[in-house]
N, C-alpha and C positions, 0 to 999 in steps of 0.2 A: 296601258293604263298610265295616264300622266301621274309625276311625282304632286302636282297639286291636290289631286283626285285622291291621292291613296295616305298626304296629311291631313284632311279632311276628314274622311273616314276617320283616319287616327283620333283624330279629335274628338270627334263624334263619340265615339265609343269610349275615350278617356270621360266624356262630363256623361255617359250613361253610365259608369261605373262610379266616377265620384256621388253623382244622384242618389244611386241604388243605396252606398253606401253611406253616404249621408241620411238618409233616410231609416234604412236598418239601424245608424247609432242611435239616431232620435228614439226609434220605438224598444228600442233593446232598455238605451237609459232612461227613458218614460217608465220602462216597466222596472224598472231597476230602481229607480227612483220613487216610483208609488209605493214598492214591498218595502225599501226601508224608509220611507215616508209612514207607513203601516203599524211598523215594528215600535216606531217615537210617536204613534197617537195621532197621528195626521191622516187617516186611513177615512174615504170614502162612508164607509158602514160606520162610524165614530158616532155614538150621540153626542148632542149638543154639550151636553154637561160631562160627561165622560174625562178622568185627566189618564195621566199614563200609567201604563201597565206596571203593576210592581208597586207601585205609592198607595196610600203610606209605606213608608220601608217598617215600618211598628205599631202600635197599637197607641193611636192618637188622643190627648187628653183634652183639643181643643178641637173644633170645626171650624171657627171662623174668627175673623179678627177684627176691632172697630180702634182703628189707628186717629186719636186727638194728636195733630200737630200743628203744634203753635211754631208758627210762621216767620222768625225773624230775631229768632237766639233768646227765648224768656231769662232772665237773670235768675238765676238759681241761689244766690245768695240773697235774694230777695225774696224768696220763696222758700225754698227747703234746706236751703247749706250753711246754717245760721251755727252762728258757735260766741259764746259769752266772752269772748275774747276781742271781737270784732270789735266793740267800745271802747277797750285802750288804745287799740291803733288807727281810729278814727282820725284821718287830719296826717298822719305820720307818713313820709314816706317807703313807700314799697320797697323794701328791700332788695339790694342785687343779688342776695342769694338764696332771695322766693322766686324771681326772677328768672335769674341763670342763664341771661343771655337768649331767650325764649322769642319764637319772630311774633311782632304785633302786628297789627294793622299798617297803612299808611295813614290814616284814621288820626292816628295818636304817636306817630314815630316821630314827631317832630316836637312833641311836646318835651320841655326842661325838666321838668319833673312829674311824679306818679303818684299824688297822695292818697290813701285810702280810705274807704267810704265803708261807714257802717251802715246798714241797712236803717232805714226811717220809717221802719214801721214796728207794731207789738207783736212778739212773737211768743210763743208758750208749747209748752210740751203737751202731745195733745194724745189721746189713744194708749194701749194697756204697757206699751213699751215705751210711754214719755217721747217721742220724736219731735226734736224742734218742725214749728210752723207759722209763717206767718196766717196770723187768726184775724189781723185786720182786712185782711183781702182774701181770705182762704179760707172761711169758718165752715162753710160746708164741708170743703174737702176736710179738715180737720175730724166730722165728724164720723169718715167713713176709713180714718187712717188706719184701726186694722183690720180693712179690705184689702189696703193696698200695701205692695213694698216701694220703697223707694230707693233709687237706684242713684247715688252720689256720686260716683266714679266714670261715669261716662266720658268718653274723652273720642275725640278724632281729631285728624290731621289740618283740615280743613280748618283756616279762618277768614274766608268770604262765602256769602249769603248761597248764591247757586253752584258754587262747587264743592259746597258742606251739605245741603240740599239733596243734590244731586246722589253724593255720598252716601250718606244714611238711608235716601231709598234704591238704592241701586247696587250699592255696594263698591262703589269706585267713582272717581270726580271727574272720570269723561262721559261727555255725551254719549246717546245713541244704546244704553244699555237696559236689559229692561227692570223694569222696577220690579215693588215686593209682590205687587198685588199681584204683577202681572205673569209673575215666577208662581204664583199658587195656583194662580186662575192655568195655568199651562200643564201642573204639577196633580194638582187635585180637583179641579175642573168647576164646576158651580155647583153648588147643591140645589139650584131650582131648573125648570126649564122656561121660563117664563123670565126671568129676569137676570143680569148680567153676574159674574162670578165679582167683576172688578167696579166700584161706585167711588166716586171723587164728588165732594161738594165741597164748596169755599166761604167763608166767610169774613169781616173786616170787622178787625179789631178799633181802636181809638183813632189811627190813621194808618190809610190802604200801605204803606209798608212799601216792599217789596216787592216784583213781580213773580208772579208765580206759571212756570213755562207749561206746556200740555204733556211734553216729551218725562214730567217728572210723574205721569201714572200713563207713561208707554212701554209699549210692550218690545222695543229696540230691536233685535235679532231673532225674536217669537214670532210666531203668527202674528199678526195683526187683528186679530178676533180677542185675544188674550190683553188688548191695553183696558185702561180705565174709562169709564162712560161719566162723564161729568153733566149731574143732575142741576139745575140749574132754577132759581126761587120764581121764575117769572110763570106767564102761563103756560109755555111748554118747556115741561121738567126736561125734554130731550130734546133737542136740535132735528127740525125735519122727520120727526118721529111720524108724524100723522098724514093724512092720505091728503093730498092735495086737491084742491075742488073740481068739482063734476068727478074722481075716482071713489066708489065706495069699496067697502070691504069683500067684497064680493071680486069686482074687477081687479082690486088689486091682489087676489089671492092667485086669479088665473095669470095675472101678470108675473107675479113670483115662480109660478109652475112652468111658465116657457122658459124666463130666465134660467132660472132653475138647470132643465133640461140641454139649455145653450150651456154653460159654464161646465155640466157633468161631462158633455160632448169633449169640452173643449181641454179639460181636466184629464181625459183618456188619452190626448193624444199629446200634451207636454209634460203632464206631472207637476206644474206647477203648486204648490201646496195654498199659496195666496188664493187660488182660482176658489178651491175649498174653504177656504176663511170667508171669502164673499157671499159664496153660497150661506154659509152660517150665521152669517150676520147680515143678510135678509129676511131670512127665516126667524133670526129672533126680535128684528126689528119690529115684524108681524105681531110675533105674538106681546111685544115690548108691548103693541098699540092698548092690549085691554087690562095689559096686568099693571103698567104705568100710572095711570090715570085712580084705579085702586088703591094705589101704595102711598098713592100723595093728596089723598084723602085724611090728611090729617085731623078733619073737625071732626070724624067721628070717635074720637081718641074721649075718657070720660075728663071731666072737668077738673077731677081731681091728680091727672098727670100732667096738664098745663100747666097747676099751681107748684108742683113737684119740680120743676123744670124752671121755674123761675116768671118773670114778669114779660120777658121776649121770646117767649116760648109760642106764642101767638105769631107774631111776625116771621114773615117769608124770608130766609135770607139769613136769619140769625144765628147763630150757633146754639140756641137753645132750640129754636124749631129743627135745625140740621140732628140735635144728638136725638130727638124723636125719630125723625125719619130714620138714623141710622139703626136704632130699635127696629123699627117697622120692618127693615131691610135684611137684619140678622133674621127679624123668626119668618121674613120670607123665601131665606135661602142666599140671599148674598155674601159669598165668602167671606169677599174685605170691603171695608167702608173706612174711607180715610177724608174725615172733617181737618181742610186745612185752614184755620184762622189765623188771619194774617195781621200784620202790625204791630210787634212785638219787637222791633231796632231802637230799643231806646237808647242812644247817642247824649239826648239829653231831654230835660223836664221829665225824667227817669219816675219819680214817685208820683208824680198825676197820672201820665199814662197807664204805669204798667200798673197801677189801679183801675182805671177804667179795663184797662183789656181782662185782669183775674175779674172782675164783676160779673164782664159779660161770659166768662166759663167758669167761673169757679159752681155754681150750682147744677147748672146743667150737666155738667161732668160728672159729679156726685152723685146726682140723680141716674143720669145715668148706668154706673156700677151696683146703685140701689133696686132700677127697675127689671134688669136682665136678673139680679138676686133675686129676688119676689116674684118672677116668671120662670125660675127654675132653669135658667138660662147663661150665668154667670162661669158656673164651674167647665165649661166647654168651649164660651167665648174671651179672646186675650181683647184687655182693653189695655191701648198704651197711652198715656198724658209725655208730649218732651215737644222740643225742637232741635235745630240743624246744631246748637251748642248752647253755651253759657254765655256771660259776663265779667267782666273783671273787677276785680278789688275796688283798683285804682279810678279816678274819675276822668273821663274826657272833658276837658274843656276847664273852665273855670267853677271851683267849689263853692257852693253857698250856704247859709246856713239850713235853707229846707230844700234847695235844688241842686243838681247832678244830672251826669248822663254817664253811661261805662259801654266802654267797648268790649268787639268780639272777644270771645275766649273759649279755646274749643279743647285746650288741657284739661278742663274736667268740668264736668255740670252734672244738674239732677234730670231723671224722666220717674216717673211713678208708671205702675202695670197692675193690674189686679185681672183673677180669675186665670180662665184653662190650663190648668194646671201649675199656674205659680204663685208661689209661697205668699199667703198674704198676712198683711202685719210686721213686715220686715224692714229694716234698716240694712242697704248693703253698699257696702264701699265709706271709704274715709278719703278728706283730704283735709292740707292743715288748716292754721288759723287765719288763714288769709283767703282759705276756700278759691285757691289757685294750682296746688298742687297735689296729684292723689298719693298718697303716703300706704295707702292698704286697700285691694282689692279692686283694682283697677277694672275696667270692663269697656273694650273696644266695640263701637257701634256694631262693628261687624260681629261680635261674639257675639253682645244682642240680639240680632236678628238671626246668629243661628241656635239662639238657644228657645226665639218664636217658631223658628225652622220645627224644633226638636217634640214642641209641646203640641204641635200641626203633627207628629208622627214622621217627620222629615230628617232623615240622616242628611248635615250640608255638604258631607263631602262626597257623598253618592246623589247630590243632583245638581245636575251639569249639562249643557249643552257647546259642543265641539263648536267654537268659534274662533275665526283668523288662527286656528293653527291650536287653539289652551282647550282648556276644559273649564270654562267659564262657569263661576257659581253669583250666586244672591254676596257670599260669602265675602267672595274676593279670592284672592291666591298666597295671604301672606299667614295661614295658618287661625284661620278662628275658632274658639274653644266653644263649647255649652258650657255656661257659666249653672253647674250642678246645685250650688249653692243655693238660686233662686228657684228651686224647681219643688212644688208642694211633694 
């Protein structure tokens, strides 16, 4: 037997053995892979709305969430961070040791000097606890102030638009993480079958602002069943939602059912967990088709929540027809609804804008908190009013006697929240008279959102998903509290 003849052979039976064995890992870690795929809620038998095993870690005081964010740093001392003091140092430079050496923007770092601006509008104490507000642009929300607490201490890292952004829904200013919705939608699943756990609409404020990315209601290292579905004002509320022509419902149901059957095949023999999100998000695309088209049937709403709701409450697209639909959405089962109106960078013509942009939410928002009240729906769902940060004192650009513009500020601002279990009627956090530094009761975005964590029945330190090596939370990693304080 030649020595060619019998490396041959050798060979032979080396790539039947790598084969074999090749093979065997695949089906060993398939199956390895599907049981603790199984164990974290990714299991085959999963219903669609189903979250993980074990959650709530407590007995939950909220079910779902309808997140108001204004898009573009609202100025908070234009709004709620008012203090009687603000009039003497009107015009006066900023002091370097409210300051303290603090990084600005490039915005404004080149500017000689920082003078301060007092707010240009009437403000009055409004509700059983007297809380400053402006009442020229805010008179509704004034009326519903002890519904609400208000949260003056807010503060994050972050001083540019999409890595503050990013921040506050995700928990950290890199890419590619998943957001809040998309952490609950994962966590506690949907409460309907018929309609998505996670909903995103947009709206524009005085001017479109900012751009607003997809990645900021994605679901980043989650399934991909678990991102945001952004409803959209035109005539199909969802993208490619409906049957395309010559396919009726019928055909495309047996269409679903092969696929379907392709993707289970195919799901047994890699363990792919993607493979099962597709399947999922077919099947709910289906039933998306009849329950969609219901939801966004807003004329049959009665005449008198249109008026409730303000005068744009009629138009597609507006933040007032947006906080109806997100009503419609709460008592149809949708977890989270985060209305992002945008155009809120004022830089400068500071008091024309950022009145037109409180006009077009100050009512609707109000109403809003009013109509989940009056439907017995309030005390279960968290409503949050904020953005990615604040404003500053000082003014960007040149000071006039009725005009201004102020840069980012992300050392302290306000957000208001009412309902699922938090404290309503509140005043929480202080900062001083310059409403640039928090001086008492500070509260990091992140503690924020773990104390929405907390009122959802969510321990933040016990949910976590093993990624690059951490134990990755909504949280972050740098210690965030439940701010007890604000908890009814």
């Amino acid at each position: 037997m030649s020595d060619q003849f019998l490396m041959h052979e050798e060979a032979a039976a080396l790539a039947s053995r790598r084969q074999f064995l090749g093979r065997s890992c695949s089906l060993v870690g398939g199956a390895a892979l599907s049981s603790l795929l199984a164990k974290d809620g990714f299991g085959a038998a999963m219903p669609t709305g189903e979250g993980l095993a074990g959650l709530p870690h407590f007995a939950p005081k909220a079910k779902r969430v309808i997140y108001l964010f204004m898009a573009g740093g609202p100025s908070h001392i234009d709004m709620f961070d008012y203090k009687p003091a603000m009039k003497k140092i009107h015009g006066t430079e900023l002091p370097e040791s409210i300051r303290n050496g603090q990084r600005i923007t490039g915005m404004t770092s080149g500017q000689k000097s920082f003078p301060c601006v007092a707010p240009m509008f009437n403000f009055q104490k409004v509700g059983e606890r007297g809380t400053w507000m402006n009442t020229d642009v805010l008179p509704h929300t004034a009326k519903i102030a002890d519904k609400i607490s208000i949260i003056r201490s807010m503060n994050t890292e972050a001083i540019n638009h999409d890595p503050a952004i990013t921040f506050i829904n995700t928990g950290t200013q890199q890419f590619g993480r998943p957001s809040m919705g998309a952490w609950l939608s994962y966590g506690l699943g949907s409460l309907s079958d018929n309609l998505p756990a996670y909903v995103t609409m947009i709206s524009v404020g005085s001017k479109p602002g900012q751009a607003l990315y997809s990645r900021l209601w994605g679901s980043g290292f989650l399934p991909s069943k678990h991102q945001g579905v952004q409803f959209r004002s035109g005539k199909d509320a969802v993208l490619y939602l409906g049957d395309p022509p010559g396919v009726d419902s019928k055909m495309r149901r047996k269409m679903l059912d092969s696929l379907g059957k392709i993707n289970s095949e195919r799901f047994e023999t890699v363990g792919d967990p993607e493979i099962q999100t597709r399947i999922s998000q077919y099947e709910m695309a289906y039933r998306m088709q009849s329950s969609v088209p219901d939801l966004m049937e807003v004329d049959k709403e009665p005449e008198h929540v249109f008026e409730s709701y303000g005068p744009k409450s009629k138009e597609k697209g507006s933040f007032a027809a947006n906080c109806i639909l997100a009503r419609r959405m709460a008592e149809k089962g949708v977890r989270f609804v985060q209305l992002f109106h945008r155009g809120w960078d004022q830089h400068g013509n500071l008091p024309k804008d950022l009145k037109k942009n409180c006009e077009s939410v100050d009512q609707p928002a109000a109403a809003l908190v009013k109509d989940l009240e009056e439907r017995g729906m309030l005390d279960d769902t968290v409503v949050i009013f904020g953005g990615e940060f604040g404003r500053t004192i000082y003014s960007q650009g040149k000071l006039t006697k009725d005009n201004h513009g102020r840069d980012h500020h992300g050392r302290c601002f306000s957000s208001w929240v009412a309902g699922g279990g938090f404290q309503p009627g509140m005043d929480y956090g202080e900062t001083d008279d310059y409403a640039y530094n928090i001086v008492k009761d500070p509260v990091h975005i992140n503690d924020f959102n773990a104390t929405v964590l907390h009122n959802l029945g969510i321990d933040h330190e016990r949910f976590s998903v093993k990624y690059q090596g951490l134990d990755s939370k909504l949280t972050g990693v740098e210690g965030a509290r439940v701010v007890n304080q604000l908890l009814a």
